[in-house]
Structure formats: C-alpha cells, structure tokens
C-alpha positions, -999 to +999 in steps of 0.1 A: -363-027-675-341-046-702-311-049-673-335-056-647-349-085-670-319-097-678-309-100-642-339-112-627-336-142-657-307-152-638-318-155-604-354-174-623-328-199-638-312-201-601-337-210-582-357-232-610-323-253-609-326-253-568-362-260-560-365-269-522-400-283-506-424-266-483-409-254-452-378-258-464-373-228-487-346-217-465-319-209-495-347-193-517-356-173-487-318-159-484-319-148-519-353-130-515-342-113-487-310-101-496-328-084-526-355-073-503-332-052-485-308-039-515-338-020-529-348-009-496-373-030-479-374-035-443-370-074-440-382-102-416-375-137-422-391-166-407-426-160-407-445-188-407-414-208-405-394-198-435-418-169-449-404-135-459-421-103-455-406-074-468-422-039-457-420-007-482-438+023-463-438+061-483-462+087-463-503+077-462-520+060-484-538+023-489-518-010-478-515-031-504-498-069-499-483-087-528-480-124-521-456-151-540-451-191-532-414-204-530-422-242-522-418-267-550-430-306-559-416-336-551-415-345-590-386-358-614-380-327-639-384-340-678-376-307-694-343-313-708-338-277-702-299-270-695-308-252-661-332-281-647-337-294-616-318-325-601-322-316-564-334-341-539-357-334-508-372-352-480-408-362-479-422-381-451-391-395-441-382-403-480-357-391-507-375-374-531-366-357-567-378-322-564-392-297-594-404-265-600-435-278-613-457-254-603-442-225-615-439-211-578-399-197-590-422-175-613-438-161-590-409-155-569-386-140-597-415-117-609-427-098-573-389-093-571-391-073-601-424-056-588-411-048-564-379-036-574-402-014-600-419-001-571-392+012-551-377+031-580-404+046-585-413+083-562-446+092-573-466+068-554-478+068-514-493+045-490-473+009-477-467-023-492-462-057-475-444-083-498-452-118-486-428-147-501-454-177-485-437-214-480-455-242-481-485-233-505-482-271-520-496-287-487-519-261-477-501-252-444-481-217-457-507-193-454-521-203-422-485-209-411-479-169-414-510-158-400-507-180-370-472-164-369-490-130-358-488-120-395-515-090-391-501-080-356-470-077-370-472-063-402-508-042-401-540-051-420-536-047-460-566-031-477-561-061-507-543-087-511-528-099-550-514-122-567-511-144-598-502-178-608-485-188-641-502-215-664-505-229-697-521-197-713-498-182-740-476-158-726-498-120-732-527-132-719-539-127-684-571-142-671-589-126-643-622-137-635-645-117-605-665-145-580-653-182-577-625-185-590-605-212-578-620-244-562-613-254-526-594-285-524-591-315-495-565-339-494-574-375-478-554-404-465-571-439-465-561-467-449-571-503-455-563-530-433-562-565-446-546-599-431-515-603-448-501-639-456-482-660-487-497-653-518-495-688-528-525-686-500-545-662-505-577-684-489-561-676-452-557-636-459-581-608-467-558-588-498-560-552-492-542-551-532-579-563-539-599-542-517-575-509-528-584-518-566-615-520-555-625-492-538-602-468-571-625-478-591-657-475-567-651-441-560-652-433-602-687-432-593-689-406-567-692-371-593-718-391-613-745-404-584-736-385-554-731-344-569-755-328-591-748-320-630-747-282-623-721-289-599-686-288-603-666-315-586-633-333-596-617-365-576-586-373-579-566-406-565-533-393-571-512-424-546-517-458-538-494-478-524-492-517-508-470-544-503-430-546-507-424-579-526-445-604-554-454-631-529-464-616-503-494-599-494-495-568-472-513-564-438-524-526-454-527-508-484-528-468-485-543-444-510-543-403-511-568-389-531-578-348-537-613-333-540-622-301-561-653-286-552-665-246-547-696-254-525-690-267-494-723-286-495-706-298-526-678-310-502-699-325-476-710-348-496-685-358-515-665-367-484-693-386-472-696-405-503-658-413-499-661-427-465-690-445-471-677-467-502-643-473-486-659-488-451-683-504-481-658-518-494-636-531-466-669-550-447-671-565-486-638-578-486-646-592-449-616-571-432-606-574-398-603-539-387-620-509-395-602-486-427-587-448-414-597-419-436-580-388-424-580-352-439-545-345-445-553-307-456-579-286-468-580-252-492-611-230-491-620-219-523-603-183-539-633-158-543-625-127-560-640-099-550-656-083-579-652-044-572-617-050-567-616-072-604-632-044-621-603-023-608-575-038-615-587-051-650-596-016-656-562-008-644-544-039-666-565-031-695-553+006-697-522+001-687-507-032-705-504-027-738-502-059-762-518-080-731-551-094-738-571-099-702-595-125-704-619-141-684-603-181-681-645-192-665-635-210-629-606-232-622-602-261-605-567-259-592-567-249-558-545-222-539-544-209-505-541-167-510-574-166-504-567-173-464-549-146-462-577-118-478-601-142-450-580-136-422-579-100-426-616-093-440-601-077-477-605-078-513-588-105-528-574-104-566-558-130-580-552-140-616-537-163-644-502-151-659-501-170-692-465-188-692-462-205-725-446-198-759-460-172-781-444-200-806-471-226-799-501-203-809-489-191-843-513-190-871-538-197-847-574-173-845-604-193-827-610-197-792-618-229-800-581-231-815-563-216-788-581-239-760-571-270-777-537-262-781-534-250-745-548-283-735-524-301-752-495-284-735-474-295-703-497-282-675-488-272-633-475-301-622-467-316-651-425-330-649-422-314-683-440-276-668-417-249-675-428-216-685-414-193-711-391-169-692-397-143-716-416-123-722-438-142-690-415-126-664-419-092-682-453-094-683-457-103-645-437-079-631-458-053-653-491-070-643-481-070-606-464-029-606-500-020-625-522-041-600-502-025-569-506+013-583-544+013-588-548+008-552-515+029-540-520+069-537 
C-alpha cells in the first residue's frame, strides 16, 4: 500500500496540475486507461464521449459499479501549491482558466487505487464495472454514458458507489441513508432592453437597471414563495451586460442555480423565477419579452437505506481510525444518482473528508469542528485543495471496503 500510495500521489499531482473541462477529459482519460489495462481490466474508452469504463469479471457473483468524475471548473487556482493548475480551456467559445476545484482528480486518483486493490486481491467473485464519468460539472456525463448504451453494453450493476471529497477533516466519512444530495437546475435569463448613449438614458430602457433589479427581487423567492420546513437555496452565480462605460447594452444576461429535494419544491421555485423576471421587465417598460431557459437539471441523490446500513456496517468494521458520520443532507448537487435510476439499483454515495488533520487539533465539540470546517476553502472554492494524505489512503480503503460487502 505505502508504494502504491506513493505512486498514485504522483499521478493526483499530475492531473491536479492538468485539469481539462467536461467532455474534454481526453488526456485524463489516456492515463486512466492505460492503468485500467496494466492491472488487468478490460477497457473501453469513449463512452459517453470521453467516459472510461473498465470491466473486472472473476466467476459469479453481484455486479458492483464504482463511479469517479474527471471534468474540472473553469476557475483561476489560488492555492499557491507548487503543482497547481495554470491550464486554460474553452467555454462557450471563451478562454477560460481551468481548476481542480471540485476535487474530481480525487476521485479519479483514488478508484485507481481501488481498483488496483481489487485486482490484487483473489479471494473475491462476482464483476466490477469502473466508470470514470466526464462532464459531471454541467450535468450532461451521466446521461451522456447511458445514452451511449451504457447498460447494453456493460450489464446491469446490482449498486452503484461512490464518494465525493469535502471540507470534512480527513478520517471522517459521512454517509447519510435517504436524501442526501439536493437536485439542482441551472437557468439562463435573458433581458432585453433598448440600448443607446448613456449620456441619454431618457431614449433607452437599461437592462444594467432591470438586471440589478430583478438580483435583488429574486432574494425574496426562499422567503415568500417555499415553506420554512423546506429546503431551498438560490443562487445567481453570472451576470453579465454591456462592453464599455457609456454605452448601454441592448441585453443583459444572468445564470442562476436552484437547490431543492422536492420537486414541488422546484416547481415553484421556477415559477417564482419566471414570474419576477417578466415582472420586472414589463416594470422597466421593455420592448421584448425576457428568455428564461433551463440550461441543465440534476435529480436529487437518494440513498438507499438498506444498502447504507451495509456498507456503514461494512466501513465501520472495517476502517479503523475512520469516524463515519451522518453529515444531515447536502445541498451540493451530483449526478451518480442517474445512473442507480437508469438501471433500478441501490445507490451509495458518501463524503470523503479531504482536509488537514492539522486544522482540527485541540478541537472536541461538534459545535467546534463545524465551525472550523465552515471556515475552510470549500468545492469550488479557487483556494479547494484537499490534503493528499492520508485523504487518498483513506478513499481507496473506503471504496475497496464498500466494493467487498457486496462482492462474493
């Protein structure tokens, strides 16, 4: 395990310092594959575009799939670490930084070393499917593979796992049966103004103005519109207008994201959205009627709870030092959950705690521990970067102990 470690904190630094966008994984995709088929995998690449499945098959027994994200963010990295990011991307026709933000090279790294764990290993049966999904950012990498023939092709798993790093200090796991991540929409809004100088700004209708104005509107959609035992986030994450200081712009744009686990939740929400930005535009006296497109959406992660008291049965006996807590629901997003959908299966997913032992010393409440976590770089953050160890240790453990309580 120490060489393996040391090796697979290599290829972690490798592909943190060469993050590449969704759908466009195509060098981290090599490097899986080639490892894929060193410990004996049977290997296809381009599933779902640039998605790798590996296939590991001894005798009968359950099919388990293990699933990893490659794609990264288009954010600038602010680490200062000597193995970070200065890769550029496209985006929309746009030169963009590009960052591990999200921790997806974590993943990555550590299912390699499952999996290499696995293989060496002779005194299991049954078949596993390794999926390394693109494209998990903007929603589209899961339903990219299965669209791909995913089941067709590969068989039907009897679960599907996986784990995400965060904040949590590195030995503790959180697993949590039921909703456990929220399902998440992406929307694009367009408001069209009447451009014009701005030194006459009686002749125009300022979409600046009606952009500002419908941000701040739409702070009031959690409180009025979505009950208090709901749980709800929005999120205006762009806006964008205008090129130069004197002119004002025919349009301004905004993208904003919605965090909800009921989809009644989510119905209205998006109505409420809709109906403050046409609101706001007939306010402001606008020629032309605003667009609100869904760019993507994200159905919410529901672990199933048999298969939680499993494999935190299996986690609990198996992992030594690793505390596995329950982290109460979350309201990042993730699409795994498409794939368990798809096929009809138990899905398990959990929290791999990423960051320094260091920052929790001398620390013994809850209360303690929650407030330094909160005060931490978070996913998506330009200054995210997890431990490497012990966090990749203590993945690839988590992962090899997940896989073996469903494997003969």
């Amino acid at each position: 395990m120490d060489a393996l470690l040391e090796d697979l904190a290599d290829v972690y630094r490798d592909l943190h310092a060469h993050p590449e966008l969704g759908f466009a994984e195509t060098r981290t995709a090599g490097i899986v594959a080639a490892r894929l088929r060193t410990i004996g995998f049977e290997v296809t690449e381009g599933v779902g575009q640039t998605g790798v499945v590996g296939v590991l098959e001894r005798g009968t027994g359950p099919t388990v799939r293990l699933r990893a994200d490659m794609d990264a963010l288009p954010v600038a990295e602010e680490t200062g670490l000597p193995y970070a990011s200065t890769a550029r991307g496209v985006l929309d026709g746009k030169d963009v930084p590009v960052m591990h933000a999200c921790g997806h090279d974590m993943h990555t790294t550590a299912l390699l070393g499952a999996l290499a764990t696995l293989a060496a290993q002779d005194d299991w049966t049954g078949k596993i499917l390794a999926v390394f999904q693109p494209a998990e950012e903007t929603g589209g990498g899961a339903r990219a593979m299965i669209e791909d023939d995913l089941f067709a092709r590969f068989g039907t798993p009897d679960v599907v796992l996986g784990q995400h790093v965060g904040p949590l200090p590195a030995g503790a796991i959180g697993l949590r049966a039921g909703a456990s991540f929220a399902a998440s929409d992406a929307l694009d809004i367009t408001l069209y103004g009447r451009g014009g100088h701005g030194s006459r700004p009686e002749v125009t209708v300022d979409p600046v103005v009606m952009a500002a104005a419908v941000v701040m509107r739409l702070q009031t959609v959690i409180s009025p519109d979505i009950a208090g035992t709901d749980v709800a986030v929005l999120t205006v994450g762009s806006i964008h207008a205008g090129e130069a200081p004197n002119v004002i712009p025919d349009s301004a744009s905004l993208q904003l994201s919605i965090r909800s686990y009921d989809t009644a939740v989510r119905d209205r929400m998006i109505a409420a959205i809709e109906r403050i930005v046409r609101g706001e535009a007939a306010a402001a006296g606008a020629d032309r009627e605003p667009r609100v497109e869904l760019l993507y959406e994200l159905p919410a992660v529901f672990n199933d709870a048999d298969a939680v008291a499993r494999v935190g049965a299996a986690m609990q006996s198996e992992l030594e030092g690793i505390m596995v807590i329950d982290p109460g629901v979350i309201t990042g997003s993730e699409d795994v959950g498409r794939f368990a959908e798809a096929a009809g299966v138990p899905c398990v997913y959990w929290i791999l705690g990423g960051a320094d032992p260091a920052h929790f010393a001398g620390l013994a409440s809850v209360a303690e521990i929650t407030e330094r976590v909160m005060s931490l770089p978070s996913n998506h953050s330009p200054q995210f970067a997890p431990a490497i160890m012990p966090t990749l240790g203590i993945g690839i453990r988590a992962l090899v102990t997940a896989a073996r309580s469903w494997l003969a």
